[in-house]
FIZALUM-733829 format. One line per 8 residues: number of its first residue (from 1); their letters; for each residue x negated, y negated, z of N, C-alpha, C, O. Coordinates in nm, 4 decimals. Layout:
N
NUM) a) X/Y/Z/X/Y/Z/X/Y/Z/X/Y/Z; ...
***
This chain:
145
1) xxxxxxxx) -0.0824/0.1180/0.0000/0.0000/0.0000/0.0000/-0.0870/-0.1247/0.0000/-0.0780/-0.2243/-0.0717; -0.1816/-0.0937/0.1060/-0.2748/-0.1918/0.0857/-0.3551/-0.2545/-0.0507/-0.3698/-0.3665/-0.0996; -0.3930/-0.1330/-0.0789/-0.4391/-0.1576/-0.2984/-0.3855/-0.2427/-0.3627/-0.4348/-0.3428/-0.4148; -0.2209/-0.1849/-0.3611/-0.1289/-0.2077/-0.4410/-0.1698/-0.3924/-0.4025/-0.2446/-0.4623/-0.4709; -0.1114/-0.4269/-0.3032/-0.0862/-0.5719/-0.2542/-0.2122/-0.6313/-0.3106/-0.1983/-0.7360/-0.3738; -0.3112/-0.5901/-0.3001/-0.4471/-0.6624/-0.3204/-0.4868/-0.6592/-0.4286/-0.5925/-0.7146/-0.4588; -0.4015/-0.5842/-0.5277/-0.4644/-0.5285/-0.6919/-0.3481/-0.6793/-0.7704/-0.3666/-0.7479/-0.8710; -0.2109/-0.6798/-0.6468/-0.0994/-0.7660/-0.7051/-0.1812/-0.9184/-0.7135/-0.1988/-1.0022/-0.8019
9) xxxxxxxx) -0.2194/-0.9039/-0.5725/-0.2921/-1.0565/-0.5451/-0.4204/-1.1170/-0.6654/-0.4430/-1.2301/-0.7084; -0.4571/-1.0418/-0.6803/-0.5998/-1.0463/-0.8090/-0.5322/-1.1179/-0.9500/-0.5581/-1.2213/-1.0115; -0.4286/-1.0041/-0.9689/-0.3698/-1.0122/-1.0535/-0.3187/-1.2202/-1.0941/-0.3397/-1.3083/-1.1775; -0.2470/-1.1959/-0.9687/-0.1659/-1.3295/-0.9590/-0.2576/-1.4628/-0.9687/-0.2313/-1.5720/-1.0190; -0.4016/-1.4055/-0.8882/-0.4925/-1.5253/-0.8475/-0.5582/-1.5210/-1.0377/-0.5605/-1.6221/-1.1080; -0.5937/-1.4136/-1.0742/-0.6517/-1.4631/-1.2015/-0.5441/-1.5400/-1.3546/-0.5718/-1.6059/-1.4548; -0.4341/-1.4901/-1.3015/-0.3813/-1.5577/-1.3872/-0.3419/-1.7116/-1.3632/-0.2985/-1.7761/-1.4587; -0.3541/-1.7619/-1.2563/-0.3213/-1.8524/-1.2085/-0.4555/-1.9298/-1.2321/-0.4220/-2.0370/-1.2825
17) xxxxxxxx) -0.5832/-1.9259/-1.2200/-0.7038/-1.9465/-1.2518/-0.7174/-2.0053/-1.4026/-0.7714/-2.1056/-1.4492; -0.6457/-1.8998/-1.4562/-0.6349/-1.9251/-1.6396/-0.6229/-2.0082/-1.6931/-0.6962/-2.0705/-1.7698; -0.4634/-2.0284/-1.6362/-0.3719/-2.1289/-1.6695/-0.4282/-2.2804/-1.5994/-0.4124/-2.3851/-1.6621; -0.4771/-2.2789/-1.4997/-0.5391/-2.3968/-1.4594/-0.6534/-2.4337/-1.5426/-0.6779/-2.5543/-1.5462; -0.7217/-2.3627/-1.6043/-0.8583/-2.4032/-1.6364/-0.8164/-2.4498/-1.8158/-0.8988/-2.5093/-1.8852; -0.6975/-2.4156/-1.8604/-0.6862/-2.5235/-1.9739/-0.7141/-2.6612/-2.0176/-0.7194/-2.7555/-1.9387; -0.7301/-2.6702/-2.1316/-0.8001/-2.7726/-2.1511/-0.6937/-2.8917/-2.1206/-0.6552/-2.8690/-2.2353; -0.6105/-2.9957/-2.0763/-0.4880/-3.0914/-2.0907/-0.5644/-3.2192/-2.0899/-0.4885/-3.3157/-2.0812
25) xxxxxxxx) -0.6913/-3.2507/-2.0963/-0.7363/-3.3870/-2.1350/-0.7490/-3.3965/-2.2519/-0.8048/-3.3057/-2.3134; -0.7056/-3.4986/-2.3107/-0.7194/-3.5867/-2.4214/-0.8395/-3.6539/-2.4639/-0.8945/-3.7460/-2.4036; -0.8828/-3.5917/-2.5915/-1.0275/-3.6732/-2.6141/-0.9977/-3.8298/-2.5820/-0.8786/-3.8444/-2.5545; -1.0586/-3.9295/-2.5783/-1.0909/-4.1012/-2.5776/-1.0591/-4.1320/-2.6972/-1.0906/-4.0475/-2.7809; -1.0024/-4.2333/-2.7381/-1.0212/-4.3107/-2.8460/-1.1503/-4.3328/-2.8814/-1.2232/-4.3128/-2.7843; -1.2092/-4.3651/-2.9772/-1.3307/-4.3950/-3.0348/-1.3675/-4.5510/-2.9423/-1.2780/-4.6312/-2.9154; -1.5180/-4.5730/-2.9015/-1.5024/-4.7196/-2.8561/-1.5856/-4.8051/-2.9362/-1.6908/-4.7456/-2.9599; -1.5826/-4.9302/-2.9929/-1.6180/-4.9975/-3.0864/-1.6699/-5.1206/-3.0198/-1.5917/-5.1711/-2.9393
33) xxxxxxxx) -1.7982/-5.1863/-3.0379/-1.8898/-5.2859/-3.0357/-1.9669/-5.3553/-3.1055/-2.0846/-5.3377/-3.1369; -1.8703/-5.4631/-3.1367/-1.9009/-5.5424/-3.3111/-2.0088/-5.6200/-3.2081/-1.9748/-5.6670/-3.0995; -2.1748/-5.6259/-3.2740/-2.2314/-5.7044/-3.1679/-2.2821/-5.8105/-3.2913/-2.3332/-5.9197/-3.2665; -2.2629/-5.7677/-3.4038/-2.3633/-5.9314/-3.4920/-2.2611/-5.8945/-3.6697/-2.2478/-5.7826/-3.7191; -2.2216/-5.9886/-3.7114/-2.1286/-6.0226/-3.8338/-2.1735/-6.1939/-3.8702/-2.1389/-6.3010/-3.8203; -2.2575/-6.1603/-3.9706/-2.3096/-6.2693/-4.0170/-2.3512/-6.2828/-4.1552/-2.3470/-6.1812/-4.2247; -2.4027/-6.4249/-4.2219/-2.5306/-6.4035/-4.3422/-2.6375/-6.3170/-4.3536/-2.7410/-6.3249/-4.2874; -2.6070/-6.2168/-4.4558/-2.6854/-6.0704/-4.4722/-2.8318/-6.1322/-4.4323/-2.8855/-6.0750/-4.3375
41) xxxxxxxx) -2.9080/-6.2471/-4.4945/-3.0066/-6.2738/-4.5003/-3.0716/-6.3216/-4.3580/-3.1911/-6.3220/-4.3287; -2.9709/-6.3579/-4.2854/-3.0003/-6.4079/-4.1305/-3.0262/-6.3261/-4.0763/-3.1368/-6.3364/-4.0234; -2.9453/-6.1852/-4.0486/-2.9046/-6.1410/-3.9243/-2.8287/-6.1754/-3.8736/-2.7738/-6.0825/-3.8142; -2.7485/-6.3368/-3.8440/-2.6853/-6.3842/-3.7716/-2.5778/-6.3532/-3.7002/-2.5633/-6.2323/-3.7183; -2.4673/-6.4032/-3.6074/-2.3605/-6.3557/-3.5335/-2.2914/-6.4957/-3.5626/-2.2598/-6.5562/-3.4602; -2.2643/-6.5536/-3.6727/-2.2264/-6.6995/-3.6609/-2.0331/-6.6604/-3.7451/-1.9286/-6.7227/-3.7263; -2.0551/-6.5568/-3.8189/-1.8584/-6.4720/-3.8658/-1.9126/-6.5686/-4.0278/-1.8222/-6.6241/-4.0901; -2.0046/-6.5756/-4.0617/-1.9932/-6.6463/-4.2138/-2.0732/-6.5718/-4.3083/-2.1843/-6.5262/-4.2812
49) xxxxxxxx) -2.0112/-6.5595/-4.4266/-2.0738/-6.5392/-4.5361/-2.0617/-6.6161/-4.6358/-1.9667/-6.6939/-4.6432; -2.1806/-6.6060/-4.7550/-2.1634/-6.6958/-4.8568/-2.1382/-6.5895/-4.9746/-2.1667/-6.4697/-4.9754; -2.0758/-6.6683/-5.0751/-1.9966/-6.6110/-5.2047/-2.1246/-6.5517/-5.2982/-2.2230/-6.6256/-5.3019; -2.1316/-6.4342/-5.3684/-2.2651/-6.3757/-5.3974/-2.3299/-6.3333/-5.2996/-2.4047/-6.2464/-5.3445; -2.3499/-6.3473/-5.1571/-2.4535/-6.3055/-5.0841/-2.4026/-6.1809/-5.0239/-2.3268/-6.0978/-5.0740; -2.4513/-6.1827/-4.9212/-2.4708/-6.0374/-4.8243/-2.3720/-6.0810/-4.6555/-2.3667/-6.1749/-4.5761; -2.3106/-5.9485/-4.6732/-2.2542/-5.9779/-4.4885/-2.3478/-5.8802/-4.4604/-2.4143/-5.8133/-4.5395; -2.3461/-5.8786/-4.3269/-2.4647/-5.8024/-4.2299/-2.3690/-5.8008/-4.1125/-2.3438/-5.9046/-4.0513
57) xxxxxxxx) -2.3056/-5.6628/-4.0747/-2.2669/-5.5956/-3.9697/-2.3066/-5.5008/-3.8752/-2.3985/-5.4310/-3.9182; -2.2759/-5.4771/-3.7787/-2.4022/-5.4361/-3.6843/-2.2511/-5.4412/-3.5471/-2.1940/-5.5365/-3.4941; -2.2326/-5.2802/-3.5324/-2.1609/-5.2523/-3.4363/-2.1761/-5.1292/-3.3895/-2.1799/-5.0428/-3.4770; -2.1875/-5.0877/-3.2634/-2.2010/-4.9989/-3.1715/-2.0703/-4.9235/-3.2009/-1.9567/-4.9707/-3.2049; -2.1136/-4.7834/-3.2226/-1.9693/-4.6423/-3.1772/-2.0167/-4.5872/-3.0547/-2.1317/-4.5620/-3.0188; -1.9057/-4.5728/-2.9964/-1.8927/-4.3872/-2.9048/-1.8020/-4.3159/-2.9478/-1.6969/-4.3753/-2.9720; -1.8045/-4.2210/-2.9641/-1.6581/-4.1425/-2.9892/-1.7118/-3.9948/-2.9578/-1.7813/-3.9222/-3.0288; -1.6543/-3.9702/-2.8193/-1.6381/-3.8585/-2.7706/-1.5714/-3.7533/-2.8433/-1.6045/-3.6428/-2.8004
65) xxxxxxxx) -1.4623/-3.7480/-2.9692/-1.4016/-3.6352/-3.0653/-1.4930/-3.6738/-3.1836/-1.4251/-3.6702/-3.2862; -1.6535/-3.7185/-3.2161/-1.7527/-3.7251/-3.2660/-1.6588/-3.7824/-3.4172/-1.5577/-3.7187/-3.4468; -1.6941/-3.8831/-3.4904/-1.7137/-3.9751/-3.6045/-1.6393/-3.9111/-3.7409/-1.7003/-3.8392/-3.8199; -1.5206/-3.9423/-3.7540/-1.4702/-3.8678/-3.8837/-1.4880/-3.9789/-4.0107/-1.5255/-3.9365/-4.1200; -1.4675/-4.0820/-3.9967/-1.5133/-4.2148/-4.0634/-1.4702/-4.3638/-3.9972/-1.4007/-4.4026/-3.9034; -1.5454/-4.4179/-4.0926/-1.5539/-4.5770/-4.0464/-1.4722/-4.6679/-4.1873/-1.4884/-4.6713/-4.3093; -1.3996/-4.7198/-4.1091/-1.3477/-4.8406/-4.2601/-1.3342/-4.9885/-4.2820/-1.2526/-5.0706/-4.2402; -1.3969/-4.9940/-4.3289/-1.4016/-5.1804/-4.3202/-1.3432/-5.2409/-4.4013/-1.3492/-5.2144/-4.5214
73) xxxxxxxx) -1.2858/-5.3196/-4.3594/-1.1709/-5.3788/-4.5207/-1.1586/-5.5688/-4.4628/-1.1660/-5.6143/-4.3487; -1.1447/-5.6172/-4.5526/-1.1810/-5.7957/-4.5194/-1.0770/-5.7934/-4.6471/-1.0643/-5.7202/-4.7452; -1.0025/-5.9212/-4.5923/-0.8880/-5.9573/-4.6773/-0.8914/-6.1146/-4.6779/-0.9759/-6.1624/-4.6023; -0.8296/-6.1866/-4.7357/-0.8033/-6.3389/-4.7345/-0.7025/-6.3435/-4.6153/-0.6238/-6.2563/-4.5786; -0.7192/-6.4330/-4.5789/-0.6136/-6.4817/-4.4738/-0.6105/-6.6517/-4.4600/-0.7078/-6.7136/-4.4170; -0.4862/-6.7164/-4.5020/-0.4751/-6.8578/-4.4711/-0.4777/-6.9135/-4.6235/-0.4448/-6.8395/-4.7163; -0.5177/-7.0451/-4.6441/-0.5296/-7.1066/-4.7883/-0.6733/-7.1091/-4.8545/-0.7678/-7.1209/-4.7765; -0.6979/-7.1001/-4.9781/-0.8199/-7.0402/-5.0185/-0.8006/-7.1312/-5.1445/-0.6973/-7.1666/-5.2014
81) xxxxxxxx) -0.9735/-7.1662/-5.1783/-0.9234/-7.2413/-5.3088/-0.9918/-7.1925/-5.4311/-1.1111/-7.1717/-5.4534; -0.8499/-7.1754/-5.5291/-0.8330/-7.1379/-5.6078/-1.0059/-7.1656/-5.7200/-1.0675/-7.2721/-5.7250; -1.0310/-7.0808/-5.7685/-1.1546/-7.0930/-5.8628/-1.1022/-7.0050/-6.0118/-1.0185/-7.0326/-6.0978; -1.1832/-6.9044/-5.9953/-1.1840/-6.7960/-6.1327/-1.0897/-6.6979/-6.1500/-1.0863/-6.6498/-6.2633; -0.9990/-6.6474/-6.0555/-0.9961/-6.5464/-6.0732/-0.7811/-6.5279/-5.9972/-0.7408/-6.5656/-5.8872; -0.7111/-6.4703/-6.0923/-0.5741/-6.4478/-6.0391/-0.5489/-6.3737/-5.9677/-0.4404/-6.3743/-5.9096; -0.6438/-6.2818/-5.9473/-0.5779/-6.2077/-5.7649/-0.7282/-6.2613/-5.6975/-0.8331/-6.3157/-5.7318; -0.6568/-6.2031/-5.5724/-0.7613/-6.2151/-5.3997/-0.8756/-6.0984/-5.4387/-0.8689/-5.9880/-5.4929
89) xxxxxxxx) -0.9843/-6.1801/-5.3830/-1.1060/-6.0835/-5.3587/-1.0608/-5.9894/-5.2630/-0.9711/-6.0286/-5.1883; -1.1057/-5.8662/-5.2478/-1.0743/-5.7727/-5.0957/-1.1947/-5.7272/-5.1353/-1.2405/-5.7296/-5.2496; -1.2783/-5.6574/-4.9696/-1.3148/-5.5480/-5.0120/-1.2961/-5.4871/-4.8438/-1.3028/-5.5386/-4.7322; -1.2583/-5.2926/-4.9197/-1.2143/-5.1999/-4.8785/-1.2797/-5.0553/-4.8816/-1.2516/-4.9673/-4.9629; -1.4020/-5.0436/-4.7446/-1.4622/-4.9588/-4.8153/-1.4527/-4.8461/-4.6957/-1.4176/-4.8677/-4.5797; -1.4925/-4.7208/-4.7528/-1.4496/-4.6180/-4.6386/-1.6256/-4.5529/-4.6169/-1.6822/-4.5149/-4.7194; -1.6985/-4.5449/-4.4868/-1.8351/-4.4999/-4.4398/-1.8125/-4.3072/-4.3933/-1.8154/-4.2804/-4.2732; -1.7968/-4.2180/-4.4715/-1.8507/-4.1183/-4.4188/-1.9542/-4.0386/-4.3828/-1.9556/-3.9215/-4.3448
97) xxxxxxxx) -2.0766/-4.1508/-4.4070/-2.2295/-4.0969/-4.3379/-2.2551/-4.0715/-4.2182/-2.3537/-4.0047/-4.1871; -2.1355/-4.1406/-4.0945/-2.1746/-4.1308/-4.0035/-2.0903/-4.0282/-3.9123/-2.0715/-4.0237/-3.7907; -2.0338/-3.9226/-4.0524/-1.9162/-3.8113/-3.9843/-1.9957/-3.7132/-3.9341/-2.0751/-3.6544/-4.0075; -1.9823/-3.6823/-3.7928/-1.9974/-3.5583/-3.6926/-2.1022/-3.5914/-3.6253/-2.1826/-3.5017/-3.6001; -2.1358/-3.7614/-3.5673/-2.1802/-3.8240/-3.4614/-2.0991/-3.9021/-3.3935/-2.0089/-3.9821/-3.4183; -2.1756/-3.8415/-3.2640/-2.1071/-3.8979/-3.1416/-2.1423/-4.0450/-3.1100/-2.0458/-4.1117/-3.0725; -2.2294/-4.0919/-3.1155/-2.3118/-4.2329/-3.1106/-2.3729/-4.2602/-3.2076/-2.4442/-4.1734/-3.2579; -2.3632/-4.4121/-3.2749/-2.4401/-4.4659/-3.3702/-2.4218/-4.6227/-3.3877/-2.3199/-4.6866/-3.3618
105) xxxxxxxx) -2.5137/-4.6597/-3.4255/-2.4941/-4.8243/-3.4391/-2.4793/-4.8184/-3.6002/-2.5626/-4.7648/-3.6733; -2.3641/-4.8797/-3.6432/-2.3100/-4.9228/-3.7870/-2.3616/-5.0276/-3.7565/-2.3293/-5.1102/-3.6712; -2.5197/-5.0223/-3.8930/-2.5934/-5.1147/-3.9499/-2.5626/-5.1026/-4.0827/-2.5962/-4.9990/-4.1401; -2.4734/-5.2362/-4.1750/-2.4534/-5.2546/-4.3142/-2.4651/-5.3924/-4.3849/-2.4637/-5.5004/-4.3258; -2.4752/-5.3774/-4.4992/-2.4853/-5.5377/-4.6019/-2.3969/-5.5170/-4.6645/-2.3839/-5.4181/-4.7365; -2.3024/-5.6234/-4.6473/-2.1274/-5.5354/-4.7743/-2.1721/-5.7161/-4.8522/-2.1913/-5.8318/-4.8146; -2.1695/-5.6406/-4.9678/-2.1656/-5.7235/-5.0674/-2.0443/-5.8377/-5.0950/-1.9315/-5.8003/-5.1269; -2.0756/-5.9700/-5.0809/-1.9584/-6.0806/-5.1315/-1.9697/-6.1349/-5.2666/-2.0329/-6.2229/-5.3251
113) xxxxxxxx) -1.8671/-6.0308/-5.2960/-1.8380/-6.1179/-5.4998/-1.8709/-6.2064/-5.5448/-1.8935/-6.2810/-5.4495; -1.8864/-6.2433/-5.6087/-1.8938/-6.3420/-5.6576/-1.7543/-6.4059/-5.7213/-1.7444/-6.5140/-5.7793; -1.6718/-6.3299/-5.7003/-1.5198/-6.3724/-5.7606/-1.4350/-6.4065/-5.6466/-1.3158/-6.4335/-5.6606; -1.5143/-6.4054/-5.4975/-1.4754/-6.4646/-5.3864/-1.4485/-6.5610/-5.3743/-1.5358/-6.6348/-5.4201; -1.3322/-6.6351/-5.3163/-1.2756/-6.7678/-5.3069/-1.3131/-6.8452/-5.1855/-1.2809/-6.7490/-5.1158; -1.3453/-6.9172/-5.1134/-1.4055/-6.9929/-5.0344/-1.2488/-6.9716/-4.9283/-1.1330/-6.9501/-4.9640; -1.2937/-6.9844/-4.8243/-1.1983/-6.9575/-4.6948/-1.1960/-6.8711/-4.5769/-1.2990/-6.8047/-4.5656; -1.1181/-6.8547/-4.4960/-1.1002/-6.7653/-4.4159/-1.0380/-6.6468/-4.4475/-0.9351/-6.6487/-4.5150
121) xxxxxxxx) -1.0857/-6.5448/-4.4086/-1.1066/-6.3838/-4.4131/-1.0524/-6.3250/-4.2667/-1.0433/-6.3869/-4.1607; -1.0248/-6.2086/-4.2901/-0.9669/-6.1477/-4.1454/-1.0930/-6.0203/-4.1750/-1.1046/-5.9797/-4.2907; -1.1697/-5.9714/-4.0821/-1.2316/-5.8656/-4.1018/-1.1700/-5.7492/-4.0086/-1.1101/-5.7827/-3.9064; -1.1840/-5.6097/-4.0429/-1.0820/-5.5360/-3.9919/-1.2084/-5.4225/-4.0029/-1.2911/-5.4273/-4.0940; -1.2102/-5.3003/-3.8752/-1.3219/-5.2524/-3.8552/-1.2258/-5.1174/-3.7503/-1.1697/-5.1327/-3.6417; -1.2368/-5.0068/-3.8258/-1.1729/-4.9304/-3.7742/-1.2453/-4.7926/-3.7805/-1.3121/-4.7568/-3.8775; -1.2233/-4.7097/-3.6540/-1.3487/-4.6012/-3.6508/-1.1835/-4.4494/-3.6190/-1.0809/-4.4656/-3.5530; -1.2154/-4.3606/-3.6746/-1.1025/-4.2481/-3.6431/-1.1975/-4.1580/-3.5886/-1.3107/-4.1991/-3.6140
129) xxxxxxxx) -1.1983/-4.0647/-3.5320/-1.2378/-3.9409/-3.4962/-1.2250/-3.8271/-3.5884/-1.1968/-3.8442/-3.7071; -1.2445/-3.7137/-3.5376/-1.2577/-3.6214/-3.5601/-1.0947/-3.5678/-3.5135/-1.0118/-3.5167/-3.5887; -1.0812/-3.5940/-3.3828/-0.9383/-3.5402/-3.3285/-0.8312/-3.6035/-3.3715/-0.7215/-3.5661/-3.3299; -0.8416/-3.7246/-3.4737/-0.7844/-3.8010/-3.5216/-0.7391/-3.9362/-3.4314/-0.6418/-4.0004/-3.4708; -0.7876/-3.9646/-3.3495/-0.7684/-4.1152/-3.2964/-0.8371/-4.1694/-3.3557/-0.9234/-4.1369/-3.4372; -0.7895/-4.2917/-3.3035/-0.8417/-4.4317/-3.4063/-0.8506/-4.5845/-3.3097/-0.7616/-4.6207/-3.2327; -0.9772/-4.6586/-3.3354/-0.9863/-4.7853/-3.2741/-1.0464/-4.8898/-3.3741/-1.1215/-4.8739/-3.4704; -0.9814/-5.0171/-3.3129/-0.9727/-5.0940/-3.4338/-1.0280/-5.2175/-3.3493/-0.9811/-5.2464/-3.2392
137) xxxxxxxx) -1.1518/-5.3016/-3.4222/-1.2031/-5.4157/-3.3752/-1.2032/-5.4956/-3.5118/-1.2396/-5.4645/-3.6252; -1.1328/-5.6437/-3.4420/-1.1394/-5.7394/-3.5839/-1.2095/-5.8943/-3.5299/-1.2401/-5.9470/-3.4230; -1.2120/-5.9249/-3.6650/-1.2745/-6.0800/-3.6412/-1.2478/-6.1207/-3.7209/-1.2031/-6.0507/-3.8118; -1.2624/-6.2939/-3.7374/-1.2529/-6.4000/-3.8426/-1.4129/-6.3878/-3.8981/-1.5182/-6.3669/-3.8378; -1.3783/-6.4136/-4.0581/-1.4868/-6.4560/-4.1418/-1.4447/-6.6136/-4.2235/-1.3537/-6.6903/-4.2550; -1.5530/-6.5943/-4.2256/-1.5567/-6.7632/-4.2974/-1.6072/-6.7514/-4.4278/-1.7270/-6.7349/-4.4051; -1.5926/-6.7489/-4.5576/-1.6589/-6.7439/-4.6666/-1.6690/-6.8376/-4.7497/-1.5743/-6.8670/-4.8226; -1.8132/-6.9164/-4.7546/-1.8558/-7.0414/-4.8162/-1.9454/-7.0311/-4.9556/-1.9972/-6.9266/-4.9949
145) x) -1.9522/-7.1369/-5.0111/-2.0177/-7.1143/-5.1275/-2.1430/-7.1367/-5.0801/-2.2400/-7.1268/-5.1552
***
């Protein structure tokens, strides 16, 4: 009788063990640290670029469900003056070099058109995982001739 009770108890304690030791945390969102967005040629942290030149971005990841991609996309935002060209400059680009790291500093030069219109820009900076979350850091750009 004694067995029995103590073979029941094992029983009960390991399954109970099991079920506790599941996984129920949720990976983190990705965390994002825009530390410098400037004139490619500077280095700078001043949010400006010039038309033809170079942006230069420079932001810190963590992402604990490790790096599925990075996307950067800059749009017009506000009044812009009109030059060459009948639609808006964008650019929209997607980084999968840095898929299946956990830490990395996004160091890039994204090219400004030359069919770029002078004005304010919204920059948009978004990192997804692997587990599929997603974090999103933005800023103002300034784009001058």
């Amino acid at each position: 009788m004694k067995t029995r009770f103590f073979l029941i108890a094992i029983a009960i304690s390991a399954v109970s063990i099991a079920t506790s030791c599941k996984k129920d945390e949720e990976t983190a969102k990705p965390i994002i640290k825009i530390m410098e967005i400037g004139e490619g040629d500077t280095h700078g942290n001043d949010h400006t670029a010039i038309i033809g030149g170079e942006l230069h971005v420079e932001a810190e990841i963590v992402a604990d469900g490790k790096i599925d991609k990075v996307h950067v996309k800059i749009h017009p935002e506000g009044d812009h003056k009109s030059t060459n060209t009948l639609e808006e400059w964008e650019l929209d680009t997607t980084y999968t070099k840095f898929s299946g790291l956990k830490n990395t500093i996004f160091h890039e030069h994204l090219e400004i058109d030359t069919i770029a219109e002078v004005g304010t820009y919204h920059f948009d900076f978004t990192v997804t995982d692997m587990e599929g979350n997603q974090s999103s850091a933005e800023a103002e750009l300034v784009i001058s001739e």
